[in-house]
Backbone and ligand atoms as CSV (ligand in chain L), in Angstrom:
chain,resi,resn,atom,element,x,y,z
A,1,UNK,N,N,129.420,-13.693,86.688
A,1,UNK,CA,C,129.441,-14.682,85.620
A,1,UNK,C,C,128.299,-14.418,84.641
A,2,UNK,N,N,128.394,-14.146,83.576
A,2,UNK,CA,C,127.645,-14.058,82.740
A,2,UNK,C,C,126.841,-15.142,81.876
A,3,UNK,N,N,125.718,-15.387,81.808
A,3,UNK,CA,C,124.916,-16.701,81.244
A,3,UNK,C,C,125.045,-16.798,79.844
A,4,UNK,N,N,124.521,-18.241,79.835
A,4,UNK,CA,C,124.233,-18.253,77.998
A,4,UNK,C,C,123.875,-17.250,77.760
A,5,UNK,N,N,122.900,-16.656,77.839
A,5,UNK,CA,C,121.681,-15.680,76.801
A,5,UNK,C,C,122.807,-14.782,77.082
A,6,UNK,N,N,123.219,-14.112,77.413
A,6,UNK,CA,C,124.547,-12.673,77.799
A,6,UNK,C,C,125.258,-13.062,76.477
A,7,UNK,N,N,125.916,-13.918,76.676
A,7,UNK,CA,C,127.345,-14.888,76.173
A,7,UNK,C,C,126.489,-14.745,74.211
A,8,UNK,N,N,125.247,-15.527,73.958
A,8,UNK,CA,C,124.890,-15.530,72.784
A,8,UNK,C,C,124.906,-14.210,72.067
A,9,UNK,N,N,124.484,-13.153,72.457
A,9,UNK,CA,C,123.615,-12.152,72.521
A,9,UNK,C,C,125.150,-11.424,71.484
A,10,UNK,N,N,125.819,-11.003,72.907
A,10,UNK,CA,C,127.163,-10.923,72.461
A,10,UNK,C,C,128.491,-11.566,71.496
A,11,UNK,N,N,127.882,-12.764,71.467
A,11,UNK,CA,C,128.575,-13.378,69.944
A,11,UNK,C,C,127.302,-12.866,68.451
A,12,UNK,N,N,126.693,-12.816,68.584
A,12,UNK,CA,C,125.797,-11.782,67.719
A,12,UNK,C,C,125.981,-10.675,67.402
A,13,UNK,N,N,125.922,-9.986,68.558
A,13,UNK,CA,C,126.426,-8.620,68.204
A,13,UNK,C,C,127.832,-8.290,67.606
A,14,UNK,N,N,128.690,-9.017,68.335
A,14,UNK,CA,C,130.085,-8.936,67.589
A,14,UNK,C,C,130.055,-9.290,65.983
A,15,UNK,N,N,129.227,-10.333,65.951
A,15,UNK,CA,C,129.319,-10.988,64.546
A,15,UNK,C,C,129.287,-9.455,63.481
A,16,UNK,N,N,127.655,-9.126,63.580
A,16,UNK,CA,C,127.206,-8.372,62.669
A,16,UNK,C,C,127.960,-7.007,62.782
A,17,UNK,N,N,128.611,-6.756,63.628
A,17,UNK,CA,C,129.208,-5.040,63.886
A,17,UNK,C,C,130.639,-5.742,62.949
A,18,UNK,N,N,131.244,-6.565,63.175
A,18,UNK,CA,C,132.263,-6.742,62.236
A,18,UNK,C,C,131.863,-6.691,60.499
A,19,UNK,N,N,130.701,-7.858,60.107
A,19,UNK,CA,C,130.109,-8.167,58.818
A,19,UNK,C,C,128.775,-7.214,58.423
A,20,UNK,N,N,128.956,-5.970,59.051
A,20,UNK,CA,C,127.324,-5.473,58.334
A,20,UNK,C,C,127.718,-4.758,57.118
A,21,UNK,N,N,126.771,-4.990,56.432
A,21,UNK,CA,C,126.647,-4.394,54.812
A,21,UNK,C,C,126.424,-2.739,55.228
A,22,UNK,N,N,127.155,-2.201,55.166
A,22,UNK,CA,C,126.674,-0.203,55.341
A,22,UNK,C,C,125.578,-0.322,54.148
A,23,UNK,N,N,125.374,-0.915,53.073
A,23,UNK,CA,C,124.269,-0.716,51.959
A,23,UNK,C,C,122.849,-0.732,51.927
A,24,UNK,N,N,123.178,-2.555,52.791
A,24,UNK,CA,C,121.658,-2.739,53.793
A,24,UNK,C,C,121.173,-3.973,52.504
A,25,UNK,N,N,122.176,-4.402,51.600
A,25,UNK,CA,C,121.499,-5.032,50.642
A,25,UNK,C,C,121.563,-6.465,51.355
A,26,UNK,N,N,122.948,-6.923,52.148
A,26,UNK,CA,C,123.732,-8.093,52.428
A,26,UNK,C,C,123.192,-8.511,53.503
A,27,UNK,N,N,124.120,-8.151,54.848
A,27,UNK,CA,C,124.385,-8.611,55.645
A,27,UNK,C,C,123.929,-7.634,56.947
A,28,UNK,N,N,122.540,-7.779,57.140
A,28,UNK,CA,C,122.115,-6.854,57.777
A,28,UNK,C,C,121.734,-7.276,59.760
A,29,UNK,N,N,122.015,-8.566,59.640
A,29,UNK,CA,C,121.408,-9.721,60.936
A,29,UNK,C,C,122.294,-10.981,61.211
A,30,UNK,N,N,122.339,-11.217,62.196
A,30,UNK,CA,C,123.423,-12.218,62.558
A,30,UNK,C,C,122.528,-12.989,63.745
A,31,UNK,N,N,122.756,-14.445,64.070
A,31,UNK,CA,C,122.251,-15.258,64.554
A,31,UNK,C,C,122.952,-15.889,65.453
A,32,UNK,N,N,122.576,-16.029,66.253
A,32,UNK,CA,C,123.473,-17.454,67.087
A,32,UNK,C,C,122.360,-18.571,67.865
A,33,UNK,N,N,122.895,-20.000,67.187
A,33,UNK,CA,C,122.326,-20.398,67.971
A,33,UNK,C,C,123.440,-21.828,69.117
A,34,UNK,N,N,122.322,-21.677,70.291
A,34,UNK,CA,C,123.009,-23.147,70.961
A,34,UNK,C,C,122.367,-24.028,71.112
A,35,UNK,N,N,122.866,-24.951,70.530
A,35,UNK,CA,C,122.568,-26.266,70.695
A,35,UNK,C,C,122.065,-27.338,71.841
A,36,UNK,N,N,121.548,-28.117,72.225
A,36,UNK,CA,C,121.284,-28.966,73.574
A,36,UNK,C,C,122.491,-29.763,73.702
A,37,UNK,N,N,123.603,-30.266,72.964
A,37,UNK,CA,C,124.505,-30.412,73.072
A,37,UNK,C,C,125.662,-29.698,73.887
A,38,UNK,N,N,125.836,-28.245,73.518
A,38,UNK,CA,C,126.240,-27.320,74.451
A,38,UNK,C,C,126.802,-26.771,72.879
A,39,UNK,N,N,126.902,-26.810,71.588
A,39,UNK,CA,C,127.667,-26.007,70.438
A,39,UNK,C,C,126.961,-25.308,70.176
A,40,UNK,N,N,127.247,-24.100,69.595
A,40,UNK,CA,C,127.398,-22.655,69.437
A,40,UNK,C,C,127.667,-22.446,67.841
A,41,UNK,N,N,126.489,-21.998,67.300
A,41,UNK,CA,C,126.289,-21.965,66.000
A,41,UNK,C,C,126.413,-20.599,64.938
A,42,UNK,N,N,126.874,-19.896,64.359
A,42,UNK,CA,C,126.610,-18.264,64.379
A,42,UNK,C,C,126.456,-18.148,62.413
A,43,UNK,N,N,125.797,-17.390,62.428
A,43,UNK,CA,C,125.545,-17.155,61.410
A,43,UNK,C,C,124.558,-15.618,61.082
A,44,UNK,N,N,125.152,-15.656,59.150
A,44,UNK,CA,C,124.669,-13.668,59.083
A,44,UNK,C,C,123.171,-14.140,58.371
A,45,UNK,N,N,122.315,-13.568,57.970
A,45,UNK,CA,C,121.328,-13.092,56.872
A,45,UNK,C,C,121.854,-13.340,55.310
A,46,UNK,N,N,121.363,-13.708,54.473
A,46,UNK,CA,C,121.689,-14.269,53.182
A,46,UNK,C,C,120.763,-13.180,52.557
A,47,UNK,N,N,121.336,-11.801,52.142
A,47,UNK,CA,C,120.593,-10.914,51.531
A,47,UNK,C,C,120.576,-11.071,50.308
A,48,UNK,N,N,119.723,-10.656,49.689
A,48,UNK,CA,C,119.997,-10.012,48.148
A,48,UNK,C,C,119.160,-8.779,47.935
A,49,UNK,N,N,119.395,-8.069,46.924
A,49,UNK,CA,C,119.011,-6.896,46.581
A,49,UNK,C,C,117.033,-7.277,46.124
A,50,UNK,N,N,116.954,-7.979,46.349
A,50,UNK,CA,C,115.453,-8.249,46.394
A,50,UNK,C,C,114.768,-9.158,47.791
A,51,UNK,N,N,114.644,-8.475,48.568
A,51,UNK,CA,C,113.999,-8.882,49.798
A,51,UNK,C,C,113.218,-10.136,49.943
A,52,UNK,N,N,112.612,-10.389,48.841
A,52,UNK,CA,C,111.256,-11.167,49.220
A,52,UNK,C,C,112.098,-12.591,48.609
A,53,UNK,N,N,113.510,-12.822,48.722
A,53,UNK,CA,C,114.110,-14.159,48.113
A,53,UNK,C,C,115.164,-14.007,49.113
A,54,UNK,N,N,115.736,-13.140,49.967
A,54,UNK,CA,C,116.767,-13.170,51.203
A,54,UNK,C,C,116.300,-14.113,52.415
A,55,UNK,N,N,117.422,-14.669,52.399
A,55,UNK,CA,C,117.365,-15.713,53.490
A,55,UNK,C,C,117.652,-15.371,55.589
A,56,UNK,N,N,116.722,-15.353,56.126
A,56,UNK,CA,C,116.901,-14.698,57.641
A,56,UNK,C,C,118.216,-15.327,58.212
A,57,UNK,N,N,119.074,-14.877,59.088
A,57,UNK,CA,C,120.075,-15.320,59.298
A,57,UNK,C,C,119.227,-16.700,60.504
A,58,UNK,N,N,118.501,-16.534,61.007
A,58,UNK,CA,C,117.978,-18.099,61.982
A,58,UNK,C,C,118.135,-19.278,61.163
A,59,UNK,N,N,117.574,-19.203,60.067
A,59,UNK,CA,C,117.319,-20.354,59.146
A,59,UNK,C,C,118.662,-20.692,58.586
A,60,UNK,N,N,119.752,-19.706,58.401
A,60,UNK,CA,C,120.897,-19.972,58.100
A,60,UNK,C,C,121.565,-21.003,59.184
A,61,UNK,N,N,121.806,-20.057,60.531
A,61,UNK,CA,C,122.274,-20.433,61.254
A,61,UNK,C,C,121.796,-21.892,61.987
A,62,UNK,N,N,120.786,-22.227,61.491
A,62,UNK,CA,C,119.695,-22.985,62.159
A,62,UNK,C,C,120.791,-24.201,60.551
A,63,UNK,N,N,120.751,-23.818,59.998
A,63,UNK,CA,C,120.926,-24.906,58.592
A,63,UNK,C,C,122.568,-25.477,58.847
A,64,UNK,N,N,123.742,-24.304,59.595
A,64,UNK,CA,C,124.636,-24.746,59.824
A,64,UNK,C,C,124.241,-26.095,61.330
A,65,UNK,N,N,124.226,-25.589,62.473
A,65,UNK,CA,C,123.780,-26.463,63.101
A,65,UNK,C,C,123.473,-28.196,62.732
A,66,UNK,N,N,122.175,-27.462,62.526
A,66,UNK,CA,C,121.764,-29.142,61.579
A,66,UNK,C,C,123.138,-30.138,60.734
A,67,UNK,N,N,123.530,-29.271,59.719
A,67,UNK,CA,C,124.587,-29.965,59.097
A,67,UNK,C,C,125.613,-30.521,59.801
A,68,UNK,N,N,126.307,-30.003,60.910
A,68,UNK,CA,C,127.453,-29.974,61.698
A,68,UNK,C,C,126.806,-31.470,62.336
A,69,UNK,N,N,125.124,-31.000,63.334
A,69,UNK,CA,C,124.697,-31.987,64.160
A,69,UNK,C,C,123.168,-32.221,63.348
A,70,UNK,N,N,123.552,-33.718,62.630
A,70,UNK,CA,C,122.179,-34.081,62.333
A,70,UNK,C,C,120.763,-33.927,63.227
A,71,UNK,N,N,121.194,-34.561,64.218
A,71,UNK,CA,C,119.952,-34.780,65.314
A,71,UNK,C,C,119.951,-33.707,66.033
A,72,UNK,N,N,120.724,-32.874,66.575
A,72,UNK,CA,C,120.864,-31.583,67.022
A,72,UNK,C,C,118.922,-30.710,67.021
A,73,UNK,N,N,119.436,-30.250,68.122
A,73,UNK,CA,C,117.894,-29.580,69.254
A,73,UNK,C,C,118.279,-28.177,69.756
A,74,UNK,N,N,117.656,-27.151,69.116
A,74,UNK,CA,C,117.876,-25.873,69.373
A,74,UNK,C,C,117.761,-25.758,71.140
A,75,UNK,N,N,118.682,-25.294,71.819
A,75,UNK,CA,C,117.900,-24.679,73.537
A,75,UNK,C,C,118.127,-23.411,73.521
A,76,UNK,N,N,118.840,-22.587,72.667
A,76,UNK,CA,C,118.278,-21.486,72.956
A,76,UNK,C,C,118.833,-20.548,71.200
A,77,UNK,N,N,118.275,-19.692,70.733
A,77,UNK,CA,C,118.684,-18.969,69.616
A,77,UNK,C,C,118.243,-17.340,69.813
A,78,UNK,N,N,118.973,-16.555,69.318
A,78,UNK,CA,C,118.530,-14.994,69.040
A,78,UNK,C,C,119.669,-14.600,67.289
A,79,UNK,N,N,118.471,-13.337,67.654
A,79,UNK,CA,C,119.226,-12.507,66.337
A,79,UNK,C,C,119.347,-11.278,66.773
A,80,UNK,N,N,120.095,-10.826,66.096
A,80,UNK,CA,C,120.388,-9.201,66.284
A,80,UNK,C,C,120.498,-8.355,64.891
A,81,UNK,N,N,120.223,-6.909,64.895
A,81,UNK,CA,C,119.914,-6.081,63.968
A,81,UNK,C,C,121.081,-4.921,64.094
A,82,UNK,N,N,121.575,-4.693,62.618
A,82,UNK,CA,C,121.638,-2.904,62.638
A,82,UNK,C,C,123.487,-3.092,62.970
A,83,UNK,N,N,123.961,-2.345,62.590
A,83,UNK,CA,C,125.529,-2.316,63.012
A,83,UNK,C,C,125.583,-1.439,64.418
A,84,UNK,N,N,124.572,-0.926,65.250
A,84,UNK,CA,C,124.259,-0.671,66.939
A,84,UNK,C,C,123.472,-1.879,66.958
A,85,UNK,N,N,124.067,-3.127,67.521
A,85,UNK,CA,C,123.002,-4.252,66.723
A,85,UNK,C,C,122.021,-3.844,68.304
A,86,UNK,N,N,120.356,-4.764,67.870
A,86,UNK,CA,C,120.052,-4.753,69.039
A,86,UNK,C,C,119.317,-6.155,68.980
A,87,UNK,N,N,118.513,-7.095,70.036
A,87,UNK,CA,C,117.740,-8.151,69.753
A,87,UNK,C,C,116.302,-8.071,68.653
A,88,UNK,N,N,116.422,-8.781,68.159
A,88,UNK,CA,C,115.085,-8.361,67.399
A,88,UNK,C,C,114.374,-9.835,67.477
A,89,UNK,N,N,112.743,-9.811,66.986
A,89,UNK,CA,C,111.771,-11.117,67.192
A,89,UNK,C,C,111.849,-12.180,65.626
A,90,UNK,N,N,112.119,-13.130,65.786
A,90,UNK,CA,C,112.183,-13.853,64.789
A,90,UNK,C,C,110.622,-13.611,63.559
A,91,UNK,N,N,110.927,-13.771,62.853
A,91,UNK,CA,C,109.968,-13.809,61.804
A,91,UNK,C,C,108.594,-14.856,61.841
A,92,UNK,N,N,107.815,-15.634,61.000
A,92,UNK,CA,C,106.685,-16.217,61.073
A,92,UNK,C,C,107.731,-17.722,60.717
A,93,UNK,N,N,107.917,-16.917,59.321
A,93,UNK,CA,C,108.723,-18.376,58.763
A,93,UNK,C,C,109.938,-19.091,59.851
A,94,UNK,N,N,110.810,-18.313,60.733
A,94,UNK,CA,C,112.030,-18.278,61.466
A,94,UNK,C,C,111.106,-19.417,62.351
A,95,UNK,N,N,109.927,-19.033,62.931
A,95,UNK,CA,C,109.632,-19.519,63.910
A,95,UNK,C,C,109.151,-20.696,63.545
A,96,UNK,N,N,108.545,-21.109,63.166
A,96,UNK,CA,C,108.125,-22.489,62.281
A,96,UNK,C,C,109.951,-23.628,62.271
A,97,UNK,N,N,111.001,-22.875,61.625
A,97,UNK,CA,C,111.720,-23.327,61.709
A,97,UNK,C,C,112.709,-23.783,63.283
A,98,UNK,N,N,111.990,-22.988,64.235
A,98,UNK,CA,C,112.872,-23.153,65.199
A,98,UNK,C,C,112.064,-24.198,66.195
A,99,UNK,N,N,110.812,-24.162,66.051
A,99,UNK,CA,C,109.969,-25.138,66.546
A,99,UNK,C,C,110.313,-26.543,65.919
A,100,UNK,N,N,110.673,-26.472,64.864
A,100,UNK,CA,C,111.143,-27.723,63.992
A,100,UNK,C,C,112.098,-28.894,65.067
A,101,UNK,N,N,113.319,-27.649,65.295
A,101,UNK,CA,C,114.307,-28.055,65.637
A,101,UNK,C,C,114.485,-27.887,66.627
A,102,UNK,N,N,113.443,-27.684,67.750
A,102,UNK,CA,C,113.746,-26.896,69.476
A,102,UNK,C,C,112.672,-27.261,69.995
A,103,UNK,N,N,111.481,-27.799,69.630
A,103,UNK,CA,C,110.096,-27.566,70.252
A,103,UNK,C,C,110.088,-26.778,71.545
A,104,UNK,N,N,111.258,-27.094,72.210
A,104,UNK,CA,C,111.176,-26.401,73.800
A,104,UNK,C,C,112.176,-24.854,73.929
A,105,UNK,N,N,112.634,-24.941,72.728
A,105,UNK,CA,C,113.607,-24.153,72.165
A,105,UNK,C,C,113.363,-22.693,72.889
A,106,UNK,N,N,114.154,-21.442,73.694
A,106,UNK,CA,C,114.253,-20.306,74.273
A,106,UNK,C,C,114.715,-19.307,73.167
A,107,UNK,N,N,113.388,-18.332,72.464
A,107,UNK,CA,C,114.055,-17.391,71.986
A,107,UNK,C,C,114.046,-16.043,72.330
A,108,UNK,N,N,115.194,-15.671,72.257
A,108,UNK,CA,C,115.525,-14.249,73.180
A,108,UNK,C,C,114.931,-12.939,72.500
A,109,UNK,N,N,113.605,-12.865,72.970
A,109,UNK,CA,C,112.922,-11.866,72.354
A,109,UNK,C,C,113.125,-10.348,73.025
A,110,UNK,N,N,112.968,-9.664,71.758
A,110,UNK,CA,C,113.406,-8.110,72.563
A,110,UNK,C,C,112.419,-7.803,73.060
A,111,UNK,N,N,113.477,-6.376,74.274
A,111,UNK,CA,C,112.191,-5.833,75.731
A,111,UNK,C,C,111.882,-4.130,74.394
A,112,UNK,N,N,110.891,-3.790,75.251
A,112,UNK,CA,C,110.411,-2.649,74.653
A,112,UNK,C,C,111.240,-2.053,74.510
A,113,UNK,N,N,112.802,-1.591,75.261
A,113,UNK,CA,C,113.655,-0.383,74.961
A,113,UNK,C,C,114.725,-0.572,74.380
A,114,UNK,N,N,114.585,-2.121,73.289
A,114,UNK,CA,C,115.589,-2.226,72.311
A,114,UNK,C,C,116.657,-2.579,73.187
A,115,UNK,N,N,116.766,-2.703,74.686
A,115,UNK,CA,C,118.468,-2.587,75.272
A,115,UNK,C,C,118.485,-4.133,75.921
A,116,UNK,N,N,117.194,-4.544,75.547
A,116,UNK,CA,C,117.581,-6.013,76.404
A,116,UNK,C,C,116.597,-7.010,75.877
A,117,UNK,N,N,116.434,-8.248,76.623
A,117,UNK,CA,C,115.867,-9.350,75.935
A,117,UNK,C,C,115.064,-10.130,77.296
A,118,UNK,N,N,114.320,-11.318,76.726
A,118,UNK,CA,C,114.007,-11.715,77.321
A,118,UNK,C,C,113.266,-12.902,77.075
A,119,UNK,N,N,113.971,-14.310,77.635
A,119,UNK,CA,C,113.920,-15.837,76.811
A,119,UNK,C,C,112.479,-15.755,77.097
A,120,UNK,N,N,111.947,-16.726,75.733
A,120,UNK,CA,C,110.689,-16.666,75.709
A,120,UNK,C,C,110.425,-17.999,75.146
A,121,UNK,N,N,109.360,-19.496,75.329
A,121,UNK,CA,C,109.802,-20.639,74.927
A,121,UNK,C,C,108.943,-20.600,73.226
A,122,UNK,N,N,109.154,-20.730,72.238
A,122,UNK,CA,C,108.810,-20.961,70.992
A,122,UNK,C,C,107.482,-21.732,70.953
A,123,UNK,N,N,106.972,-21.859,72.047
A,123,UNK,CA,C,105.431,-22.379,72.391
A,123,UNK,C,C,104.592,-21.218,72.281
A,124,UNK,N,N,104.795,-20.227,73.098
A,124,UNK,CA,C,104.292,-19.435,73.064
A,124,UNK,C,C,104.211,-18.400,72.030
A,125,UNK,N,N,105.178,-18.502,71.764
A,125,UNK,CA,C,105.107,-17.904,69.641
A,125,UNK,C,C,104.989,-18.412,68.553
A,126,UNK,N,N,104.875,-19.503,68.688
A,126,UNK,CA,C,103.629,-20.136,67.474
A,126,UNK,C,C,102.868,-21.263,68.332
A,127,UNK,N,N,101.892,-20.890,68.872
A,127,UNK,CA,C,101.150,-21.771,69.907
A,127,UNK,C,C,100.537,-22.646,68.992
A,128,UNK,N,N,100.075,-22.384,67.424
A,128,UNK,CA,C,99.910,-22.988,66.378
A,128,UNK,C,C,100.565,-23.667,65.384
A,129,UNK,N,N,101.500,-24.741,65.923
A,129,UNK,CA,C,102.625,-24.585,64.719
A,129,UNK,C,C,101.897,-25.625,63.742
A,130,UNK,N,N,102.923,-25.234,62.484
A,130,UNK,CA,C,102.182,-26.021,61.273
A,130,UNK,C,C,102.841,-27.630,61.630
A,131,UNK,N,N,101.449,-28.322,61.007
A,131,UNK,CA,C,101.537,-29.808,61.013
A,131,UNK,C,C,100.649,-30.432,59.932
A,132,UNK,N,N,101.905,-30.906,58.887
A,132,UNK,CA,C,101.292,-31.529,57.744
A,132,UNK,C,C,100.150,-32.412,57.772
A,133,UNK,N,N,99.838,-33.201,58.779
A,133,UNK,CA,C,98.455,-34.180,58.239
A,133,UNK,C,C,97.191,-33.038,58.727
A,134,UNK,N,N,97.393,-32.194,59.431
A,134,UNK,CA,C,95.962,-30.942,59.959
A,134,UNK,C,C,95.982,-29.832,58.795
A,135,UNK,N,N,97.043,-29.700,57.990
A,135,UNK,CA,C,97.318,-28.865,56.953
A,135,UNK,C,C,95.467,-28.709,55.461
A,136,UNK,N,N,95.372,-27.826,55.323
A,136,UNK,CA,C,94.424,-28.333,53.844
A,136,UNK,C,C,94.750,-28.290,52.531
A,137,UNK,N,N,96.173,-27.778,52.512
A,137,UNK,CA,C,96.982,-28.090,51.421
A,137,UNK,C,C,97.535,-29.008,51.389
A,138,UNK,N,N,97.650,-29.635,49.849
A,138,UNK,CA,C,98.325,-30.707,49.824
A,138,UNK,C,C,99.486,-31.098,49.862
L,1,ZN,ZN,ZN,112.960,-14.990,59.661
């Protein structure tokens, strides 16, 4: 029997090997997340030909979620890379967002040989998360 994290991993990978951009401008990452509810969220990367305004597919997928389930609580999310997709580590910004919505939230961070993963709780990857009243911006 194969677990969530198997089961996610693999709706990821399928996603992006069907939708990858061969260009590399688009659709380069695919997401899945599940919900504490038990729903199953999937979503690609929102590219554009200028990097520094492309949207990570977490935050996408993280934005469907939300919409579907207002109150909705990440328990577990990954992404995957590359049309050989493999797991890859969420971003700075990704993570901020998944703490948002998961505090206890499991993300399936990749092992050194690219071939596997390994849940990791979103505590431990931003052991600092941002919090507006400790903030010194206004
Ligand atoms: Zn990101």
């Amino acid at each position: 029997m194969k677990t969530n994290a198997e089961l996610l991993v693999r709706l990821a990978k399928d996603l992006i090997r069907t939708r990858y951009d061969k260009k590399g401008h688009h659709s380069v990452v695919a997401s899945v997340v599940l919900t504490k509810n038990g729903n199953v969220y999937q979503a690609l990367n929102v590219g554009t030909y200028q990097p520094s305004i492309s949207t990570c597919a977490e935050i996408v997928a993280i934005g469907i979620a939300h919409t579907a389930e207002p109150d909705m609580m990440i328990d577990t999310i990954v992404a995957v890379r590359d049309k050989e997709p493999y797991v890859v580590a969420p971003c700075g910004k990704c993570r901020e967002y998944i703490a948002d919505y998961g505090p206890k939230a499991k993300v399936l961070m990749p092992a050194q040989n690219k071939r596997g993963w390994t849940p990791t709780e979103i505590s431990k990857l931003l052991p600092s998360k941002y919090r507006k009243r400790e903030c010194s911006c206004k």
